[in-house]
VOTORPA-299024 format. One record per atom (N, C-alpha, C): residue number from 0; atom name; y, z, x; chain. Coordinates in nm, 4 decimals, padded with zeros to 6 digits. Each point is the difference from the previous one (the first is absolute). Example, Ala and Ser with C-alpha at 12.3 -4.5 7.8 and 13.67 -1.06 7.14 Angstrom:
BEGIN
 resi name       yy       zz       xx chain
    0    N -00.5690  00.7800  01.3190     A
    0   CA  00.1190  00.0000 -00.0890     A
    0    C  00.1200  00.0000  00.0900     A
    1    N  00.1050 -00.0720 -00.0350     A
    1   CA  00.1190  00.0060  00.0820     A
    1    C  00.1090  00.0730 -00.0770     A
This chain:
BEGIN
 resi name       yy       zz       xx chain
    0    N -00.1193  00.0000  00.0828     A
    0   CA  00.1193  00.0000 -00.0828     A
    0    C  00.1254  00.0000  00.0870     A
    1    N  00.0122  00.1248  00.0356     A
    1   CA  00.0975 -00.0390  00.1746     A
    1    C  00.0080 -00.1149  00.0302     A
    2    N -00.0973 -00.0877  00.0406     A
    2   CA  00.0461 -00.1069  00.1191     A
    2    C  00.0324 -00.1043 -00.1231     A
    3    N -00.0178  00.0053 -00.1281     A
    3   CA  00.0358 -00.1511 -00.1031     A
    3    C  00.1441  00.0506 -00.0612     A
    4    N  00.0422  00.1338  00.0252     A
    4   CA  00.1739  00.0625 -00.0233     A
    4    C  00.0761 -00.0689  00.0774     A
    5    N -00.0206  00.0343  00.1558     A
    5   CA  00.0112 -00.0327  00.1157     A
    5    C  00.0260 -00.1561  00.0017     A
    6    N -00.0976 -00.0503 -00.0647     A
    6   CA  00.0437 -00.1527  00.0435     A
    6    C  00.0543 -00.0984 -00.1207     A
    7    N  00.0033  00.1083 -00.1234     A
    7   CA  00.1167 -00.0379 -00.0701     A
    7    C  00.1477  00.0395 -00.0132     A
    8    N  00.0056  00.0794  00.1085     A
    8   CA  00.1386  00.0570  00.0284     A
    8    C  00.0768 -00.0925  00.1369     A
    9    N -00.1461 -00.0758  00.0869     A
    9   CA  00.0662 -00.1089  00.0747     A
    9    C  00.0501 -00.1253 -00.0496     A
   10    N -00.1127 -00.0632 -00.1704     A
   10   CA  00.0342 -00.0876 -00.0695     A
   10    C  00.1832  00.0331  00.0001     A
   11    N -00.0132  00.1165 -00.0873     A
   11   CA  00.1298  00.0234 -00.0637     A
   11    C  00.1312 -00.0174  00.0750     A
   12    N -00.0369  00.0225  00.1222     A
   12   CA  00.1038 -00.0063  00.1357     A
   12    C -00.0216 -00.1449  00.0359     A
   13    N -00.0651 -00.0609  00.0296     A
   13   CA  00.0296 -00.1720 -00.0247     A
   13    C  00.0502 -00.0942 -00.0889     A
   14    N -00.0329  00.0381 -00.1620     A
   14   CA  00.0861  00.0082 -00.0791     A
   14    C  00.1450 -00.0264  00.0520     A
   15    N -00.0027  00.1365 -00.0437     A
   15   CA  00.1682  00.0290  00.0391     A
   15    C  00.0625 -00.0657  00.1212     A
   16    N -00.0530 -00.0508  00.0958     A
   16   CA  00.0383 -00.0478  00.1044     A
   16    C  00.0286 -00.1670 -00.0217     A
   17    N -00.0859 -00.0368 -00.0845     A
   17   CA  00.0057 -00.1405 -00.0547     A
   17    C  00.1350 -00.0244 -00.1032     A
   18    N  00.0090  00.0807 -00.0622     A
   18   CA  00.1012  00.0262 -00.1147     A
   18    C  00.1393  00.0498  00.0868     A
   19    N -00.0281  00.0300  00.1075     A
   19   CA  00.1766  00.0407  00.0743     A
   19    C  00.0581  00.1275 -00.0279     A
   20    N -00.1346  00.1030 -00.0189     A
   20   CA  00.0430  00.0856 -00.0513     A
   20    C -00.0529  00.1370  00.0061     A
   21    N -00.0099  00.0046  00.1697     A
   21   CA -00.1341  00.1113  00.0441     A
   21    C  00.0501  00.1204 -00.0327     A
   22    N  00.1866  00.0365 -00.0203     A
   22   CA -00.0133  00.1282  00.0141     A
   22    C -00.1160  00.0729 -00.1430     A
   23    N -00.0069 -00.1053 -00.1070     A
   23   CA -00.1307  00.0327 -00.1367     A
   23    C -00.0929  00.0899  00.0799     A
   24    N -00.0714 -00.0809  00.0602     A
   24   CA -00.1441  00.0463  00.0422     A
   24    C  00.0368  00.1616  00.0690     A
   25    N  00.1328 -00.0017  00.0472     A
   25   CA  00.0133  00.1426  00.0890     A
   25    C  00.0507  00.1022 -00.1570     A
   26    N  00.0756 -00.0158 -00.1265     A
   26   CA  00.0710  00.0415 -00.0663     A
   26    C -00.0873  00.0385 -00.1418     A
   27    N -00.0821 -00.0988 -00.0944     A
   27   CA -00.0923  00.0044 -00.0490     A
   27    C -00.0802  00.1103 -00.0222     A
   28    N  00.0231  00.0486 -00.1109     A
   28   CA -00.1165  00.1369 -00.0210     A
   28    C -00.1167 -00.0793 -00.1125     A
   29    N -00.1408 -00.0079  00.0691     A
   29   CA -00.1513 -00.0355 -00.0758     A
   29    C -00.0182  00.0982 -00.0050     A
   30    N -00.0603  00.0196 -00.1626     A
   30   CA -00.1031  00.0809 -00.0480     A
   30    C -00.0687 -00.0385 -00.0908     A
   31    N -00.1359  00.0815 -00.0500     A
   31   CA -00.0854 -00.0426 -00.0822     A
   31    C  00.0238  00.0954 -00.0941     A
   32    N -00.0377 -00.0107 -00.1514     A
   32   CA -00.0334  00.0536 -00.0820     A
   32    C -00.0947 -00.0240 -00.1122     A
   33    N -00.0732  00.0424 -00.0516     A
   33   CA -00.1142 -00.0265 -00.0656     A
   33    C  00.0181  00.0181 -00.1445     A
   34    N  00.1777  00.0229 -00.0524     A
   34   CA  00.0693  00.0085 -00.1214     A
   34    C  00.0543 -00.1563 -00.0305     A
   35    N -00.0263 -00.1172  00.0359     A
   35   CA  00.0814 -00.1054 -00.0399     A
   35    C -00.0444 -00.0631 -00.0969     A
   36    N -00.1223 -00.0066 -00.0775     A
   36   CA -00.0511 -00.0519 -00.0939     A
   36    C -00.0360 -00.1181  00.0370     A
   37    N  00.0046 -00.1034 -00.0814     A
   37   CA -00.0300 -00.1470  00.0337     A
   37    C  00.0678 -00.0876  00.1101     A
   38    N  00.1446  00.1009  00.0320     A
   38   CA  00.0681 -00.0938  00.1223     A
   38    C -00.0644  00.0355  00.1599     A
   39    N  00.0003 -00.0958  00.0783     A
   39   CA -00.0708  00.0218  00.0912     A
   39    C  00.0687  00.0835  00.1535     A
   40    N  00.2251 -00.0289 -00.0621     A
   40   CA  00.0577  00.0434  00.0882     A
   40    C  00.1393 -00.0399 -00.0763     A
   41    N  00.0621  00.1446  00.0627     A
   41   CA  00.1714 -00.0248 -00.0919     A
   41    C  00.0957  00.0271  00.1875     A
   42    N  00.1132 -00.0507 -00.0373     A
   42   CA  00.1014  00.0630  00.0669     A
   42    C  00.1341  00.0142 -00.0669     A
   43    N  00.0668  00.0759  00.1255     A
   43   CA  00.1583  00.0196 -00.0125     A
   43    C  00.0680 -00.0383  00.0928     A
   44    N  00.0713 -00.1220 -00.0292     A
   44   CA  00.0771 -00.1284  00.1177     A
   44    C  00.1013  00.1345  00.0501     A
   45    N  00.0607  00.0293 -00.0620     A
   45   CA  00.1049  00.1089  00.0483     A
   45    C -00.0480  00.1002  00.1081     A
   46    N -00.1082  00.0854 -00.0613     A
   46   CA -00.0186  00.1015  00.1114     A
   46    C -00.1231 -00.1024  00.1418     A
   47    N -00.0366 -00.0652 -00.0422     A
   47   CA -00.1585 -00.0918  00.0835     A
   47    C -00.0875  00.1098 -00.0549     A
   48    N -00.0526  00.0239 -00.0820     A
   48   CA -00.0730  00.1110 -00.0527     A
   48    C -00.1266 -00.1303 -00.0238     A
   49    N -00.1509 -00.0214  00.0282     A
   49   CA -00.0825 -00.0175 -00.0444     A
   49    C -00.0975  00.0455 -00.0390     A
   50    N -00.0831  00.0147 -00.1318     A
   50   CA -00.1143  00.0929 -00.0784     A
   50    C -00.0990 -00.1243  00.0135     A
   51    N -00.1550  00.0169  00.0511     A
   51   CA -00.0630 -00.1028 -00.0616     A
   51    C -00.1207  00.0932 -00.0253     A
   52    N -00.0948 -00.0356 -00.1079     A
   52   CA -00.1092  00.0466 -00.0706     A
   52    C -00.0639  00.0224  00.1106     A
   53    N -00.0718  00.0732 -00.0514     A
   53   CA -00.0979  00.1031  00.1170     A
   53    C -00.1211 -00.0314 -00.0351     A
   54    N -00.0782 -00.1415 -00.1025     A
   54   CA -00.0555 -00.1055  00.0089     A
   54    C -00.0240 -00.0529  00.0973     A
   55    N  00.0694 -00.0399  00.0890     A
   55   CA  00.0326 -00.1201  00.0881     A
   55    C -00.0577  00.0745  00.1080     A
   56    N -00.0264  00.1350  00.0604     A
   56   CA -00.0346 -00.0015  00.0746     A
   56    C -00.1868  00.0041  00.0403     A
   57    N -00.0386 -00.0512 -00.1550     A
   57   CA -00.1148 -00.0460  00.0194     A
   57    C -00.0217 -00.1028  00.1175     A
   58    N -00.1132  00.0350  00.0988     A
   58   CA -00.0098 -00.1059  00.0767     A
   58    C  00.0024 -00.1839 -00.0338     A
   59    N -00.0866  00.0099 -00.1443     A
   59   CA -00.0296 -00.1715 -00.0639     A
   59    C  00.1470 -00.0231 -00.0338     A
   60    N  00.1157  00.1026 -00.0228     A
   60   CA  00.1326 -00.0629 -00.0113     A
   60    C  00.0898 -00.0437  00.1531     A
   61    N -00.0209  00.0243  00.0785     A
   61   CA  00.0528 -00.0082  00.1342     A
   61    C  00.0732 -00.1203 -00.0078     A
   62    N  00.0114 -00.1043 -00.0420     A
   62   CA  00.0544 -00.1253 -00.0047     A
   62    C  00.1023  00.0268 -00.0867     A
   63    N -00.0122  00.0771 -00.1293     A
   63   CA  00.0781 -00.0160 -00.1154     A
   63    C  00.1004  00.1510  00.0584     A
   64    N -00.0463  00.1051  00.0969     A
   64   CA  00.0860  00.0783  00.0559     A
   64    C  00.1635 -00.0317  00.0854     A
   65    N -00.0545 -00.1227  00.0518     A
   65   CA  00.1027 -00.0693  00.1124     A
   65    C  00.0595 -00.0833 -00.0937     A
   66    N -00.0361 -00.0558 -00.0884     A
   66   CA  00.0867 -00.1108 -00.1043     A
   66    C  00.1085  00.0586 -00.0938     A
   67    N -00.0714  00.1255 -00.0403     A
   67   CA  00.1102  00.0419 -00.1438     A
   67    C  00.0764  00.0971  00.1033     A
   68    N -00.0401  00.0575  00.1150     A
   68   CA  00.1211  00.0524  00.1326     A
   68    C  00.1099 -00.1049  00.0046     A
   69    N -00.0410 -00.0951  00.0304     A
   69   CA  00.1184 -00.1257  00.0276     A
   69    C  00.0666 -00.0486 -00.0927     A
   70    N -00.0677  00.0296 -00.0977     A
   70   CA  00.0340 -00.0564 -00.1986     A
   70    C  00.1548  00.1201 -00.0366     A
   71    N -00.0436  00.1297  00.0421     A
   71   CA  00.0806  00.0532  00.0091     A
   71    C  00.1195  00.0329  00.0827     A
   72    N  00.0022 -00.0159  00.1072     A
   72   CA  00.0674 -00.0114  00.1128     A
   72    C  00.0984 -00.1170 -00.0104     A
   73    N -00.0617 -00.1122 -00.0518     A
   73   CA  00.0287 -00.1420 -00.0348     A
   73    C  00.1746  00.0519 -00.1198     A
   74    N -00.0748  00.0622 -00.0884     A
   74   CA  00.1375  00.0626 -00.0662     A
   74    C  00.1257  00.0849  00.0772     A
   75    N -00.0909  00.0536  00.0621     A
   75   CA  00.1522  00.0944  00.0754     A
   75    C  00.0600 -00.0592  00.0551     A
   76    N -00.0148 -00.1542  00.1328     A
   76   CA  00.0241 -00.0770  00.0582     A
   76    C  00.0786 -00.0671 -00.0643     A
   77    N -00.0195 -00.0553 -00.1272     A
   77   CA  00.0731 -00.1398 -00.1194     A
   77    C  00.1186  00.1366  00.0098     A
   78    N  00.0015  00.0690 -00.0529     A
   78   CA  00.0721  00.0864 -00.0427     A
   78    C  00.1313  00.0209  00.0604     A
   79    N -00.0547  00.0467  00.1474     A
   79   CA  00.0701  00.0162  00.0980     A
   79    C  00.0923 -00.1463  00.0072     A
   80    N -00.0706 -00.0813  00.0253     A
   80   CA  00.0402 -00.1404  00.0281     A
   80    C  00.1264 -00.0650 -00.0947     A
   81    N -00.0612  00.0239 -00.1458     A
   81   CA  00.0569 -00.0841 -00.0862     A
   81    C  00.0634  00.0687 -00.1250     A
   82    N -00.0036  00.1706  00.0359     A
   82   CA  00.0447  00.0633 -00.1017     A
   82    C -00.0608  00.0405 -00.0854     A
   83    N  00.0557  00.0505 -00.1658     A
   83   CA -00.1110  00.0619 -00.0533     A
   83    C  00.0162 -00.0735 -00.1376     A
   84    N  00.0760 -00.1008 -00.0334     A
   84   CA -00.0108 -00.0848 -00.0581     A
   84    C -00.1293 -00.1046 -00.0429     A
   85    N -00.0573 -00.0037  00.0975     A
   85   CA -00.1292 -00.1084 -00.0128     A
   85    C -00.0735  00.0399 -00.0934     A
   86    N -00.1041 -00.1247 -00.0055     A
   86   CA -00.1101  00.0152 -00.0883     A
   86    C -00.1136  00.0441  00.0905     A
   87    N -00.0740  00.0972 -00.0819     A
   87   CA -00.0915  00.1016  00.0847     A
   87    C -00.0947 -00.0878  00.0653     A
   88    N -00.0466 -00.1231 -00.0450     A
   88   CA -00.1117 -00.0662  00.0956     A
   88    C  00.0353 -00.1752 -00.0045     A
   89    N  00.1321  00.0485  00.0243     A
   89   CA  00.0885 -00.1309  00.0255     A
   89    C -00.0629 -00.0867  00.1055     A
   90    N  00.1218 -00.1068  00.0449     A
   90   CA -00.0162 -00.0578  00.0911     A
   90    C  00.0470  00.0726  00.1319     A
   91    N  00.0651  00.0765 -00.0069     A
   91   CA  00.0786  00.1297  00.1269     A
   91    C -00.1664  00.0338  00.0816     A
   92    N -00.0856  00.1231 -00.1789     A
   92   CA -00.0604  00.0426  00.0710     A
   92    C -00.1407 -00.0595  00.0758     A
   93    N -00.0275 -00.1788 -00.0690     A
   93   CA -00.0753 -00.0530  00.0117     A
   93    C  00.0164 -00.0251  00.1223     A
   94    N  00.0802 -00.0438  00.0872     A
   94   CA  00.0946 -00.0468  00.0984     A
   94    C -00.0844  00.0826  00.1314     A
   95    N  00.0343  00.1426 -00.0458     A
   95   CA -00.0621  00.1130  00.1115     A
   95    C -00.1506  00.0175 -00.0172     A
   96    N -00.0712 -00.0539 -00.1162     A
   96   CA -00.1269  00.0558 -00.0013     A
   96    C -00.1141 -00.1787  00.0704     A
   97    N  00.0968 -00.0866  00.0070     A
   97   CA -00.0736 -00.0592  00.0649     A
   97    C  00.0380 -00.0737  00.1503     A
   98    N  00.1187  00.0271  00.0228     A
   98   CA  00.0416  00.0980  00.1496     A
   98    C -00.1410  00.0671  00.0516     A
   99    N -00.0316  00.1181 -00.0227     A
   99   CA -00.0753  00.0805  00.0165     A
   99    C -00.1364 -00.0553 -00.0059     A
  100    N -00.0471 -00.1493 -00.0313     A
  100   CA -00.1291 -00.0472 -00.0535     A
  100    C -00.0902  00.0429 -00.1283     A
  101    N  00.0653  00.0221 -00.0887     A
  101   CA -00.0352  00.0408 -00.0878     A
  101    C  00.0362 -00.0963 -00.1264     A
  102    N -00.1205 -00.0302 -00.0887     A
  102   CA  00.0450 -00.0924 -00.0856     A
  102    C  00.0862  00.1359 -00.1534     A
  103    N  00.1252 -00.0391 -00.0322     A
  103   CA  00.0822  00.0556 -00.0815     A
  103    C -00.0782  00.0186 -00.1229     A
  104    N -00.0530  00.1186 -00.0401     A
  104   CA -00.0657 -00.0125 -00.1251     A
  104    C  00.0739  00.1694 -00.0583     A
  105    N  00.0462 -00.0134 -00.1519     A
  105   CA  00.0030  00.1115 -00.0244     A
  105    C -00.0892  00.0698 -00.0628     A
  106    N -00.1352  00.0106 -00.0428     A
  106   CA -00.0885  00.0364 -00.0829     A
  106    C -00.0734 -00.0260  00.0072     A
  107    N -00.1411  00.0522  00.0431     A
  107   CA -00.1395 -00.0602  00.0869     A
  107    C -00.0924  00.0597 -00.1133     A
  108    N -00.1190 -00.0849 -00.0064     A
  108   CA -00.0959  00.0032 -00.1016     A
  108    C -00.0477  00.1441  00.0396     A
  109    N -00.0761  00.0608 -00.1275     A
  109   CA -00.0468  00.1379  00.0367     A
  109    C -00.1088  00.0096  00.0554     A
  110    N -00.0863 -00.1699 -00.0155     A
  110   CA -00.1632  00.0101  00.1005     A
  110    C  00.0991  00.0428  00.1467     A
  111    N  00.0515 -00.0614  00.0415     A
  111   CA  00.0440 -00.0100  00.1488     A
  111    C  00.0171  00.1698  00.0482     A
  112    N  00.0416  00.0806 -00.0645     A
  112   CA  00.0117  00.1577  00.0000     A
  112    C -00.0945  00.0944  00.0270     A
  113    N -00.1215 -00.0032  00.1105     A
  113   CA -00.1240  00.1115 -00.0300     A
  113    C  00.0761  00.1496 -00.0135     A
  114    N -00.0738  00.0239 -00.1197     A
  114   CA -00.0102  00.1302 -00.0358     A
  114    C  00.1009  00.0320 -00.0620     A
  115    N  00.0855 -00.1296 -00.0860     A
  115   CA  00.0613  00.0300 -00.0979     A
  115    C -00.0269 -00.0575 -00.1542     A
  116    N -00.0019  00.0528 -00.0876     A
  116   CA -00.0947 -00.0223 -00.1426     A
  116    C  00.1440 -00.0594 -00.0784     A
  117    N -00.0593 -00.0910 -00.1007     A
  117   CA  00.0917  00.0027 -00.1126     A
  117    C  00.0524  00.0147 -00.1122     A
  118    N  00.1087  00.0031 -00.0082     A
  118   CA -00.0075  00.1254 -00.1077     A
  118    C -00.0447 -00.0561 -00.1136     A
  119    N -00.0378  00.0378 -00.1390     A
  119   CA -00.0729  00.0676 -00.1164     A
  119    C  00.1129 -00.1196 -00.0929     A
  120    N  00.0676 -00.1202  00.0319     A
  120   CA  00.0891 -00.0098 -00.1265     A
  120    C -00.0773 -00.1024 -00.0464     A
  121    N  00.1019 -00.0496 -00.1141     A
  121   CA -00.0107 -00.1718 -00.0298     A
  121    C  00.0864 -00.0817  00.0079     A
  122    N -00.0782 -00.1225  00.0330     A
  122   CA  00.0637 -00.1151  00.0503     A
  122    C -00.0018 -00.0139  00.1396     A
  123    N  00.0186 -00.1205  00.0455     A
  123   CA -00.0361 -00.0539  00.1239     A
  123    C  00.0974  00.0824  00.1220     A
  124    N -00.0430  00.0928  00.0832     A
  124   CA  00.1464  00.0434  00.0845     A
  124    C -00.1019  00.0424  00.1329     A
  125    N -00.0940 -00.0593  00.0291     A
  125   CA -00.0870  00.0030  00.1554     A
  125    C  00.0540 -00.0088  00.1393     A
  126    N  00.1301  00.1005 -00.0294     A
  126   CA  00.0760 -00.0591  00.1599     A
  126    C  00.0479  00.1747 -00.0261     A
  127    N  00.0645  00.0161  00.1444     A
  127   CA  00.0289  00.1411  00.0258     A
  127    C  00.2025 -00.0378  00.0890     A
  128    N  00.0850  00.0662 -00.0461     A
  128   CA  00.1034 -00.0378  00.0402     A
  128    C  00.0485  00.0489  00.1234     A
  129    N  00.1011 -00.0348  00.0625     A
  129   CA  00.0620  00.0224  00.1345     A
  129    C  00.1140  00.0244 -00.0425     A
């Protein structure tokens, strides 16, 4: 667990280095919490505050750990950049999330999620939000 933190905290610092914008990676407070419900990760462009589900640190998520990191990060960056005007998964923040190599998606199917279930409703809604 250590060494896959570890080397998503170097992602995150390349990131930011790609984006022009290392002091992030030094400024940036990550944490997990296991209260987010269906979203997989929220932030606050203002403080760099990032929460991501405590899901993700399932090993079979390791891919989807480093993506919705950057998914989020991707916001604080637009933010920073372009103000707080934008549209949340604009072209600003699309801009930074594939910068980063990442294809811009806001809402990933819920198969893609191990070890997250869905919820109990009706009607078609098989995706988990960012």
């Amino acid at each position: 667990m250590a060494r896959r933190l570890e080397k998503l905290h170097a992602d995150f610092g390349r990131w930011c280095m790609v984006w022009g914008l290392s002091r992030l990676a030094r400024e940036a407070d990550i944490q997990f919490a296991d209260d987010l419900g269906m979203a997989l990760g929220r932030c606050d462009p203002r403080s760099g505050r990032i929460v991501l589900n405590g899901v993700l640190l399932a090993p079979e998520n390791e891919t989807l750990l480093a993506e919705t990191l950057c998914h989020e990060a991707a916001h604080i960056v637009a933010h920073l950049r372009y103000g707080p005007r934008i549209a949340e998964h604009g072209p600003e923040w699309q801009e930074y999330m594939t910068k980063a190599g990442f294809q811009p998606r806001p809402v990933i199917p819920i198969g893609e999620v191990a070890g997250m279930a869905p919820r109990a409703e009706s009607g078609p809604r098989p995706r988990v939000r960012r």
